[in-house]
MDTraj code that builds the backbone (N, CA, C; nanometers):
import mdtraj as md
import numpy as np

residues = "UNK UNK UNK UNK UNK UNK UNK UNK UNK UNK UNK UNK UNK UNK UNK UNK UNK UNK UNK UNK UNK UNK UNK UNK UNK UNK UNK UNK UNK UNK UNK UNK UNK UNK UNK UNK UNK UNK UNK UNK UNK UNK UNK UNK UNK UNK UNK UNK UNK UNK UNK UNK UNK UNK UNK UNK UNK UNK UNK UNK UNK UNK UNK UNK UNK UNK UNK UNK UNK UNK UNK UNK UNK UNK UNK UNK UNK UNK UNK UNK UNK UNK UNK UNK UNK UNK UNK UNK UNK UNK UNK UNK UNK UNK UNK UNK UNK UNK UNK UNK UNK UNK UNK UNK UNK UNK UNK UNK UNK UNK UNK UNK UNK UNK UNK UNK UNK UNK UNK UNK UNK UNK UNK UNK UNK UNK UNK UNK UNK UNK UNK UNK UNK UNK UNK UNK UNK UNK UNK UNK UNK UNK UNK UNK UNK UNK UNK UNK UNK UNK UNK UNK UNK UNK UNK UNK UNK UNK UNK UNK UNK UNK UNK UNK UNK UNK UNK".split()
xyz = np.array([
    [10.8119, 7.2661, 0.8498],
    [10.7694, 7.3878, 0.9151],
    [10.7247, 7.3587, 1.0581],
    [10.6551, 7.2121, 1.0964],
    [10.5978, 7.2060, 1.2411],
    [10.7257, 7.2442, 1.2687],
    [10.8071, 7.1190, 1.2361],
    [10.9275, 7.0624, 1.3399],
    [11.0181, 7.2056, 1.3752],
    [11.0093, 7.2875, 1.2806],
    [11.1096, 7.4197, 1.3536],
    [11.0225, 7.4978, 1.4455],
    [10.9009, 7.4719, 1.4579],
    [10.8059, 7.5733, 1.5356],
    [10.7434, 7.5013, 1.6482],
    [10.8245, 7.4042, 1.6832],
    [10.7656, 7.2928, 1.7672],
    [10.8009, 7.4033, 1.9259],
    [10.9398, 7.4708, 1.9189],
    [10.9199, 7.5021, 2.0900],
    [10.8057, 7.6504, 2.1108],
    [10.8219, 7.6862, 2.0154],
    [10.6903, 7.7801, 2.0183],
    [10.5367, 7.7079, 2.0334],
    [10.5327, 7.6079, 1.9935],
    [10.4103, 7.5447, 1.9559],
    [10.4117, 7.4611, 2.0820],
    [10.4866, 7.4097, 2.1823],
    [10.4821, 7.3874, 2.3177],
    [10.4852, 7.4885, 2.4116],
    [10.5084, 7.5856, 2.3866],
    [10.5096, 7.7033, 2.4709],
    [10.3293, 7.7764, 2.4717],
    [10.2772, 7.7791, 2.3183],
    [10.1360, 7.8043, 2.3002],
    [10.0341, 7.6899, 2.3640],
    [10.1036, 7.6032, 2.3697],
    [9.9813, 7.4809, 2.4494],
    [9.9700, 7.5257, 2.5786],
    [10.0839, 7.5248, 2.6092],
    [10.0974, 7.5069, 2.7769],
    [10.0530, 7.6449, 2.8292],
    [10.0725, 7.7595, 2.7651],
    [10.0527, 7.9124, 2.7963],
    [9.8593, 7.9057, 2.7667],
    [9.8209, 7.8346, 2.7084],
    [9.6490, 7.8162, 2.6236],
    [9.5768, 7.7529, 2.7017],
    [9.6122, 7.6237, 2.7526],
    [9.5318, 7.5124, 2.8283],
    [9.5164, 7.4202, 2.7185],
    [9.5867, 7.3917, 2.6242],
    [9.5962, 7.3270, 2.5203],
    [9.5493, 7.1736, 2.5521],
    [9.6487, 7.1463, 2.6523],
    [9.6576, 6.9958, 2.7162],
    [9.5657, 6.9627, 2.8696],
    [9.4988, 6.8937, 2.8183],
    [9.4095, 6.8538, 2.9318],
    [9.4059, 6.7158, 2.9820],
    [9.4191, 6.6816, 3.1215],
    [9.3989, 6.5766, 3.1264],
    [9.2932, 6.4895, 3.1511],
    [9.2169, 6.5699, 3.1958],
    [9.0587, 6.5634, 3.2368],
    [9.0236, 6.4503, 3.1612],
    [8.9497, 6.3337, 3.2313],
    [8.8506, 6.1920, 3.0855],
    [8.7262, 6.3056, 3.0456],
    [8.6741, 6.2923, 2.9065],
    [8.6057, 6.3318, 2.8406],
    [8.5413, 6.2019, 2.7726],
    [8.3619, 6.2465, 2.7972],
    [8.2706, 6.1284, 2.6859],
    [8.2431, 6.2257, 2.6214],
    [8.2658, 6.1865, 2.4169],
    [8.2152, 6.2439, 2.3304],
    [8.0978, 6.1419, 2.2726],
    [8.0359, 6.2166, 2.2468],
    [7.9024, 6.1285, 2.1934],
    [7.8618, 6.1883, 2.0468],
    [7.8122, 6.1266, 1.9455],
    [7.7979, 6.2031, 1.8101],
    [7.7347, 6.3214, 1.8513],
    [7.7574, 6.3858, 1.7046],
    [7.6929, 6.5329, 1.6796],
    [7.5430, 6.4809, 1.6928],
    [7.4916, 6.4043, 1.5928],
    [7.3575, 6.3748, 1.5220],
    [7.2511, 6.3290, 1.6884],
    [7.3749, 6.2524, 1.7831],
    [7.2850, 6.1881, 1.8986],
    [7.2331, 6.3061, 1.9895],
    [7.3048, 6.3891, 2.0082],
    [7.2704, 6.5216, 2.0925],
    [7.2775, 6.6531, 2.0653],
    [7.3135, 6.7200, 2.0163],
    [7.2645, 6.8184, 1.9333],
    [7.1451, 6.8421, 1.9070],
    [7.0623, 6.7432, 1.8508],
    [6.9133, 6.7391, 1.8164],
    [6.8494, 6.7935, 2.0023],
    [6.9092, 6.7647, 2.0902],
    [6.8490, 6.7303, 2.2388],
    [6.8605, 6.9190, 2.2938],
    [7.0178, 6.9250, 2.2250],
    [7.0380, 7.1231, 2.2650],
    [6.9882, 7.2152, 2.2250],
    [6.9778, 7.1685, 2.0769],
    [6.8435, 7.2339, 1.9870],
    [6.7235, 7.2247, 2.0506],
    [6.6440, 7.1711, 2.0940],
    [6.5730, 7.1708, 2.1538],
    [6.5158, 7.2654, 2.2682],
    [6.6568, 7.2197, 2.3710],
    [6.6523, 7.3032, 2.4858],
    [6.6775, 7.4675, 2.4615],
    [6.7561, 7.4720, 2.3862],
    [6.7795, 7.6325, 2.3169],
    [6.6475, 7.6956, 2.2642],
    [6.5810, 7.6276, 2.1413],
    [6.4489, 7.6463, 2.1455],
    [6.3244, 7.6771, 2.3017],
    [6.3898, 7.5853, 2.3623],
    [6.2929, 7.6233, 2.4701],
    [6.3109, 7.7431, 2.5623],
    [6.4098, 7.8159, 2.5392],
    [6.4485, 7.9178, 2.5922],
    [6.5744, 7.9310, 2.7206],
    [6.6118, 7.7918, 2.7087],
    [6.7392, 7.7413, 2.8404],
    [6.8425, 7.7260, 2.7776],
    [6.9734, 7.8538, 2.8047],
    [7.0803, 7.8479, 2.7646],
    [7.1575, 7.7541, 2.7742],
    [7.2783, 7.7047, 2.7402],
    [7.3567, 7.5772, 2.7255],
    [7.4725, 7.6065, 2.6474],
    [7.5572, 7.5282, 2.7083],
    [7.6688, 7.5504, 2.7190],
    [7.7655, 7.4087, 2.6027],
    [7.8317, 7.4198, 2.4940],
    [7.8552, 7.2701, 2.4629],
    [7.9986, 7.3198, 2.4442],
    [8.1141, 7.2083, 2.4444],
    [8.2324, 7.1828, 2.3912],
    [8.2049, 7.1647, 2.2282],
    [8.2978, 7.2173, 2.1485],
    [8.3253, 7.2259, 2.0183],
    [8.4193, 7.1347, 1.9515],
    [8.3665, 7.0286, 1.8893],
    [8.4298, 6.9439, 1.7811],
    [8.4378, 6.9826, 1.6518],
    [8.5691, 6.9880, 1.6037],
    [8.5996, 7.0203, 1.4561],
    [8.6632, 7.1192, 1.4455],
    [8.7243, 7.1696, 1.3269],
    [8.8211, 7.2757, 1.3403],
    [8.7971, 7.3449, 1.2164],
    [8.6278, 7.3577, 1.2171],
    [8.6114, 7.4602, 1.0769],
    [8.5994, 7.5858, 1.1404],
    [8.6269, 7.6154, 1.2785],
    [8.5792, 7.7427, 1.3150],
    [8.7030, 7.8416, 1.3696],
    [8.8316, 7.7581, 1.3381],
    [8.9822, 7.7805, 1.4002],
    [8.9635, 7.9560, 1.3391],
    [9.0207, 7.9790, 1.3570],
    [9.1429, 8.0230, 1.4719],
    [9.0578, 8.0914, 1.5974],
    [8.9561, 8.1199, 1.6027],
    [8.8544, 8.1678, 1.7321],
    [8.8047, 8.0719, 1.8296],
    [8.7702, 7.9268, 1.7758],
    [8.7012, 7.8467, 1.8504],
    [8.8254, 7.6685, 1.8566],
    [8.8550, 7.6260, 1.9440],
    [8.9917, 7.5710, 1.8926],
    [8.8982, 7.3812, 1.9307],
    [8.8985, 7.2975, 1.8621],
    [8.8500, 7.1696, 1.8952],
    [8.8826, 7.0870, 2.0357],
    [8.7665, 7.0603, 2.1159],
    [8.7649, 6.9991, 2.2361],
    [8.8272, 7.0748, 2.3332],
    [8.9108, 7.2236, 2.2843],
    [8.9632, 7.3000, 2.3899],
    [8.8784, 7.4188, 2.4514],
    [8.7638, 7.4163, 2.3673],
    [8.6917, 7.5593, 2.3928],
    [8.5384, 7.5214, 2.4047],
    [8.4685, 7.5967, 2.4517],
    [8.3404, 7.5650, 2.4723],
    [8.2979, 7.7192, 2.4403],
    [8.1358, 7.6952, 2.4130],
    [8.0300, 7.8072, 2.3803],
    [7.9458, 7.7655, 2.4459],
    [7.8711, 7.9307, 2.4913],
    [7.7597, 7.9319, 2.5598],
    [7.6496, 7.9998, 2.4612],
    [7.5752, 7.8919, 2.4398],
    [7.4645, 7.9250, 2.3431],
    [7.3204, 7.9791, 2.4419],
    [7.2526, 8.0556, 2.3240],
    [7.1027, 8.1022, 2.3824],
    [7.0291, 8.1444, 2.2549],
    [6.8996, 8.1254, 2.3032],
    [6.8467, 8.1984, 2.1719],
    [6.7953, 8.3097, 2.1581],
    [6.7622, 8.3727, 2.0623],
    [6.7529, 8.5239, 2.0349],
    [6.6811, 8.5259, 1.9202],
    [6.5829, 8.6438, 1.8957],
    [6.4921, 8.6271, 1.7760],
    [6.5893, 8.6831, 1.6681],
    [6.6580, 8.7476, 1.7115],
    [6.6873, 8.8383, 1.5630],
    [6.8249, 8.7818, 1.5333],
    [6.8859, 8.7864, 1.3943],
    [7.0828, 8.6951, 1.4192],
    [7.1438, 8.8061, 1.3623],
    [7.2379, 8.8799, 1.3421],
    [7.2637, 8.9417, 1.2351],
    [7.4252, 8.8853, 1.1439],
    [7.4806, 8.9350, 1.0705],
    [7.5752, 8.9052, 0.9956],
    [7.7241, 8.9134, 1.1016],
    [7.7641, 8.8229, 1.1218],
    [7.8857, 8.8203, 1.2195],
    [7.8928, 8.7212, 1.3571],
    [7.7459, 8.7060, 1.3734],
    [7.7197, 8.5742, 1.4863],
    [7.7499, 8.4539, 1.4430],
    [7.8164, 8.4030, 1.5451],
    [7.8333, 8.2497, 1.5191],
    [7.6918, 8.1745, 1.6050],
    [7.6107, 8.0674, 1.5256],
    [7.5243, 8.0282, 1.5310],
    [7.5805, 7.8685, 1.5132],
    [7.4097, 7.7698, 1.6125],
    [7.4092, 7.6469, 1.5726],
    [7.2836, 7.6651, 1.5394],
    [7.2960, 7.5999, 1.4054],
    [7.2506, 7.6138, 1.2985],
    [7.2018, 7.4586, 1.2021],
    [7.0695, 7.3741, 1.2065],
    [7.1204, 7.2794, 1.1326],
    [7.0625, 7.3013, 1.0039],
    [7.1538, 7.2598, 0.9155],
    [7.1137, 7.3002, 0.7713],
    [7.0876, 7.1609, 0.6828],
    [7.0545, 7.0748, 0.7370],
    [6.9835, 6.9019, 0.6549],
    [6.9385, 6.8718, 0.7671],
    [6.8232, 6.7784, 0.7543],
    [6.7804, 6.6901, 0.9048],
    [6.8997, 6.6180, 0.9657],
    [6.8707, 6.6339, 1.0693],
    [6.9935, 6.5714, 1.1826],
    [7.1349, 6.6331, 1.1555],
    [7.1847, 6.7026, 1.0657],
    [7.3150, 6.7652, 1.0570],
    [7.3363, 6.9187, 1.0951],
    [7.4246, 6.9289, 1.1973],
    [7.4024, 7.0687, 1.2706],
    [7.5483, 7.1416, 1.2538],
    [7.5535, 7.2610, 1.2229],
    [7.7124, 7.3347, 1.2311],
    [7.6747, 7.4103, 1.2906],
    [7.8413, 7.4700, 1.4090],
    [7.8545, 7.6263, 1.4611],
    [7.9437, 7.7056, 1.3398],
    [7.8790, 7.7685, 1.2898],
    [7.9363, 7.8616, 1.2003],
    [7.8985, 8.0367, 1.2044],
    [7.9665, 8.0913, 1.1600],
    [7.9222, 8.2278, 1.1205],
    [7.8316, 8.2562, 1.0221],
    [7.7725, 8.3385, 1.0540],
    [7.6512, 8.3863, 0.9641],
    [7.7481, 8.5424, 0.8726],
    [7.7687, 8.4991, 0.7016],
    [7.8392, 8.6004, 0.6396],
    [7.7707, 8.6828, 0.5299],
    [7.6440, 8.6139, 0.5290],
    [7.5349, 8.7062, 0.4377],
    [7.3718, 8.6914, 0.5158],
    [7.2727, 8.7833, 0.4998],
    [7.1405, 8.7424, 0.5210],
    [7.1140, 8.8249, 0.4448],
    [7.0145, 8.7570, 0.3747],
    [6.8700, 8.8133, 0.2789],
    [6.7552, 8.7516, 0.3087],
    [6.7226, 8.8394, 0.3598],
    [6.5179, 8.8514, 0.4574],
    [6.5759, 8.7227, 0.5538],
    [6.4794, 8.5997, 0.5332],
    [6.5044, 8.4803, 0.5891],
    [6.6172, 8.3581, 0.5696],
    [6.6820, 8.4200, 0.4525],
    [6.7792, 8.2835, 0.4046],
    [6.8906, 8.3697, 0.4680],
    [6.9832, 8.2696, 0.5488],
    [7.0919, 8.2673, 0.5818],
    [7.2181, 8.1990, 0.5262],
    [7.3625, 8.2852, 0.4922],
    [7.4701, 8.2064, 0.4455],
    [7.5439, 8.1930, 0.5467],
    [7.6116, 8.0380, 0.6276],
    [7.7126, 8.0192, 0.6936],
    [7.8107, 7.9866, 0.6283],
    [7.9006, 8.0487, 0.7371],
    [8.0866, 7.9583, 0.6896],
    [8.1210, 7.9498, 0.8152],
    [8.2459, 7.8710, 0.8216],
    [8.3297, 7.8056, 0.9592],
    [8.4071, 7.9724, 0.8915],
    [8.4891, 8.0137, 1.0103],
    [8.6085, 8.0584, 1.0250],
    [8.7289, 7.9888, 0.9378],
    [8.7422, 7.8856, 0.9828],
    [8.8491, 7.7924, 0.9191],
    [8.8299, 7.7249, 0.7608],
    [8.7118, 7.7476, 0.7039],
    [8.7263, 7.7479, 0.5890],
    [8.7438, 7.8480, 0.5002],
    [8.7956, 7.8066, 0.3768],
    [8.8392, 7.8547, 0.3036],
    [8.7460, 7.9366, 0.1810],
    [8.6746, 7.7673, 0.1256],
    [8.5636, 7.8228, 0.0374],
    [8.4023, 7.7818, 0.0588],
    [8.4052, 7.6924, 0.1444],
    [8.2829, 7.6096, 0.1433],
    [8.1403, 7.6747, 0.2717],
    [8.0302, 7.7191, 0.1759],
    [7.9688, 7.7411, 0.2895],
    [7.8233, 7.7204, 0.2917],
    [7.7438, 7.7079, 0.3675],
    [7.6321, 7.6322, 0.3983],
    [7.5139, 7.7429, 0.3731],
    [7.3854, 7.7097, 0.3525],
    [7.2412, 7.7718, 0.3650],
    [7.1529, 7.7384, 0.4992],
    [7.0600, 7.8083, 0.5175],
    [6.9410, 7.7899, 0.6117],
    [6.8876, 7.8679, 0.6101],
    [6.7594, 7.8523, 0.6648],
    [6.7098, 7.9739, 0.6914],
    [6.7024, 7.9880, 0.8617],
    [6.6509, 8.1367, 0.9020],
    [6.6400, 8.2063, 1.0464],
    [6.5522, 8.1340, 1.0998],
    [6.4413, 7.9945, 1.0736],
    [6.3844, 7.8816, 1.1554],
    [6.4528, 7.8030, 1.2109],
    [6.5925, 7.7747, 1.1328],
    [6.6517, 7.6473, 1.1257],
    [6.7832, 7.6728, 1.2074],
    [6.7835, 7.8473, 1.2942],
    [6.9067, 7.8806, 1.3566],
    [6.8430, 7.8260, 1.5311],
    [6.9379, 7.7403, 1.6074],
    [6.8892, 7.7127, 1.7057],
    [6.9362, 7.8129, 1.8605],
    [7.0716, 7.8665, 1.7874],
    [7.1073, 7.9227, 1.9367],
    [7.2066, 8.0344, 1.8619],
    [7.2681, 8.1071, 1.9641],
    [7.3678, 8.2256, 1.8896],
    [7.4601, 8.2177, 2.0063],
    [7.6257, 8.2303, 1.9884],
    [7.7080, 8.2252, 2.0565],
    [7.7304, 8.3480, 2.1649],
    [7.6978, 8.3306, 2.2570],
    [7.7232, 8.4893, 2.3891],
    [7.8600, 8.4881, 2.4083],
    [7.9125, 8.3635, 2.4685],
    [8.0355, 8.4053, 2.4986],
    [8.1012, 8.2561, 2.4849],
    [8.2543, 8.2564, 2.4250],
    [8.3493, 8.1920, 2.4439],
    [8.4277, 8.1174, 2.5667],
    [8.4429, 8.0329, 2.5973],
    [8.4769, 7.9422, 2.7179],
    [8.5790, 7.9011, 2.7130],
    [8.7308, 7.9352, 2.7091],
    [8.8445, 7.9232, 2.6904],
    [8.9054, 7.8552, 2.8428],
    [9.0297, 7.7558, 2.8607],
    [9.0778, 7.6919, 2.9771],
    [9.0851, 7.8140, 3.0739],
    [9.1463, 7.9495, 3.0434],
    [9.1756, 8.0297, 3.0874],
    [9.1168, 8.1485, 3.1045],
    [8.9841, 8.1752, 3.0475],
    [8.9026, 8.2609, 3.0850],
    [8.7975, 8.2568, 2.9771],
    [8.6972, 8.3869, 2.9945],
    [8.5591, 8.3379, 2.9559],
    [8.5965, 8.4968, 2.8758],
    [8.5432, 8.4619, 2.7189],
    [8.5261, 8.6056, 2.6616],
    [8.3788, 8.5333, 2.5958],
    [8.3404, 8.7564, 2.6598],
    [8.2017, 8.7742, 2.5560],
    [8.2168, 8.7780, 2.4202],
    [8.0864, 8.7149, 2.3558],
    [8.0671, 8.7847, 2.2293],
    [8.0472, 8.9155, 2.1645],
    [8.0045, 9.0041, 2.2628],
    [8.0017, 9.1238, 2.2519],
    [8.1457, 9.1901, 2.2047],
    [8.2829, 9.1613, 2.3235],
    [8.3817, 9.2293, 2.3452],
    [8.4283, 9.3026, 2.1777],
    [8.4598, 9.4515, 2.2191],
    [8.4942, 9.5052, 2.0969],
    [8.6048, 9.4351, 2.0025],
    [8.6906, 9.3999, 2.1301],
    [8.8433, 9.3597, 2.0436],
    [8.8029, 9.1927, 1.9670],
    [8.6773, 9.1330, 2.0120],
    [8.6822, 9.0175, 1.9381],
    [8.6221, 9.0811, 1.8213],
    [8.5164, 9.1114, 1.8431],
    [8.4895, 9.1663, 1.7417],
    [8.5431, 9.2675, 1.5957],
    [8.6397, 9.3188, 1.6414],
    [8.7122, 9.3955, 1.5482],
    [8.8399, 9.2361, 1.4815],
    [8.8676, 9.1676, 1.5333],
    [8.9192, 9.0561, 1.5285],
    [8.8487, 8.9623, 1.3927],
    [8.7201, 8.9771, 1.4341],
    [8.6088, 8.8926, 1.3619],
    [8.6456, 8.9878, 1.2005],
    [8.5846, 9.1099, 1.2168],
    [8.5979, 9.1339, 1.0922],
    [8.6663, 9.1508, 1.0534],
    [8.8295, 9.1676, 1.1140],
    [8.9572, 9.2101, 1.0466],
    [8.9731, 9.0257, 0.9746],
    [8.9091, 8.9266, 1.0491],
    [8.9503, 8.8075, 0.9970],
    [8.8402, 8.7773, 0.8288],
    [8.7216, 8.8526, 0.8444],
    [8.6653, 8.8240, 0.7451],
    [8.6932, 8.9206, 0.5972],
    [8.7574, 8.9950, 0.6427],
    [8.8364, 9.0865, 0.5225],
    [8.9706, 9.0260, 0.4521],
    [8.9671, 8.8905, 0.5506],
    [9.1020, 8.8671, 0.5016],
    [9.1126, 8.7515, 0.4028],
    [8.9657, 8.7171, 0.4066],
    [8.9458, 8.5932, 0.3272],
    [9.0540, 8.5677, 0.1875],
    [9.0708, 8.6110, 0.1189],
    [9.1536, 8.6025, -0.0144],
    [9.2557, 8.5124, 0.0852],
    [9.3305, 8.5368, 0.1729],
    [9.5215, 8.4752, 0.1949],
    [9.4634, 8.4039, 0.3559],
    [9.3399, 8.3685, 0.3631],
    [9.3261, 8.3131, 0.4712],
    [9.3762, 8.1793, 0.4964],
    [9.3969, 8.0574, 0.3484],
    [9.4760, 7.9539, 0.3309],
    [9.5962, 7.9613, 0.3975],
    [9.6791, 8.0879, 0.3582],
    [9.7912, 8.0994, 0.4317],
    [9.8051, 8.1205, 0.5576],
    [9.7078, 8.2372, 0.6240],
    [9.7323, 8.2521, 0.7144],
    [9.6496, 8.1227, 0.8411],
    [9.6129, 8.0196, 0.7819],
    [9.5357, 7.8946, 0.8437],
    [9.6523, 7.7817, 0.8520],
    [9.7654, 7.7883, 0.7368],
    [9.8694, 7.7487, 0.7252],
    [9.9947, 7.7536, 0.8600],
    [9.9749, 7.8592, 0.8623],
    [10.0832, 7.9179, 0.9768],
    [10.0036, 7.8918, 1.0583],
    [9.9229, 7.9336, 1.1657],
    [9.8739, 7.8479, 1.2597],
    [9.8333, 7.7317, 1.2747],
    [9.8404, 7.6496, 1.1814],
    [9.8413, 7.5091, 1.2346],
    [9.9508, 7.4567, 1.2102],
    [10.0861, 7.5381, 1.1858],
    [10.2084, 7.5071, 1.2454],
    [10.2344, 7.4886, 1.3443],
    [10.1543, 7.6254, 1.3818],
    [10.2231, 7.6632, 1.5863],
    [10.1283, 7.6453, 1.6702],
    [9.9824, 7.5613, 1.6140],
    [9.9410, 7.5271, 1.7361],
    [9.9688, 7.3457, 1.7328],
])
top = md.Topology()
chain = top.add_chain()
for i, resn in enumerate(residues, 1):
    res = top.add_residue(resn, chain, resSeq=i)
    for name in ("N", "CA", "C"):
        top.add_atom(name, md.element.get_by_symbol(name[0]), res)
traj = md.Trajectory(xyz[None], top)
């Protein structure tokens, strides 16, 4: 399936900002994260690049960045950093709240999803940082996006399938 979707899937890089040549230092999650948390807590927005691809098809690995801040209140649909064990931190969506306990999931998963509570949320995503332009979190159309993607959970395997054909 790549190999027949390969000139589409060079056409989506190059049309995305897929390919960068830029040098990049990655440094663990556990070493800095703890440092953004922090600063987010302190009330100074920040900005990080995204490792991992539990949050696909919205947030794409090392290609996209978020601009985090914090906010007292989260509600159901924010993507949050969030750490849910000492020293282990995810950007995930928030897909249930009851009072103080929070349920996350990545986008890109399927079944697996995490606890915390609203102490343990450090920042909430404003806006998306794409090679090619900057979308809010607000914007309607992501948003209608968001939940048309969380309704779709049942065939989301598949449809996670097909895009990581063609990207």
């Amino acid at each position: 399936m790549r190999v027949l979707l390969t000139p589409w899937r060079k056409r989506y890089q190059k049309r995305n900002g897929l390919v960068s040549n830029q040098p990049r230092h990655e440094l663990p999650n556990d070493a800095w994260l703890s440092e953004v948390s922090q600063m987010l807590r302190e009330g100074k927005p920040y900005a990080i690049y995204v490792k991992g691809y539990s949050m696909r098809p919205f947030i794409e690995h090392t290609r996209d960045r978020v601009f985090l801040e914090k906010r007292d209140t989260y509600d159901v649909g924010d993507a949050v950093l969030a750490q849910i064990a000492p020293g282990h931190y995810v950007l995930h969506r928030i897909i249930e709240k009851q009072g103080d306990h929070l349920t996350l999931q990545g986008d890109g998963n399927v079944r697996g999803v995490e606890y915390c509570q609203i102490q343990d949320v450090s920042g909430v995503v404003t806006q998306y940082i794409r090679p090619n332009r900057t979308i809010s979190a607000d914007d309607p159309k992501l948003i209608c996006r968001i939940k048309l993607w969380r309704r779709l959970r049942p065939i989301r395997r598949y449809l996670l399938f097909v895009y990581k054909a063609v990207v």
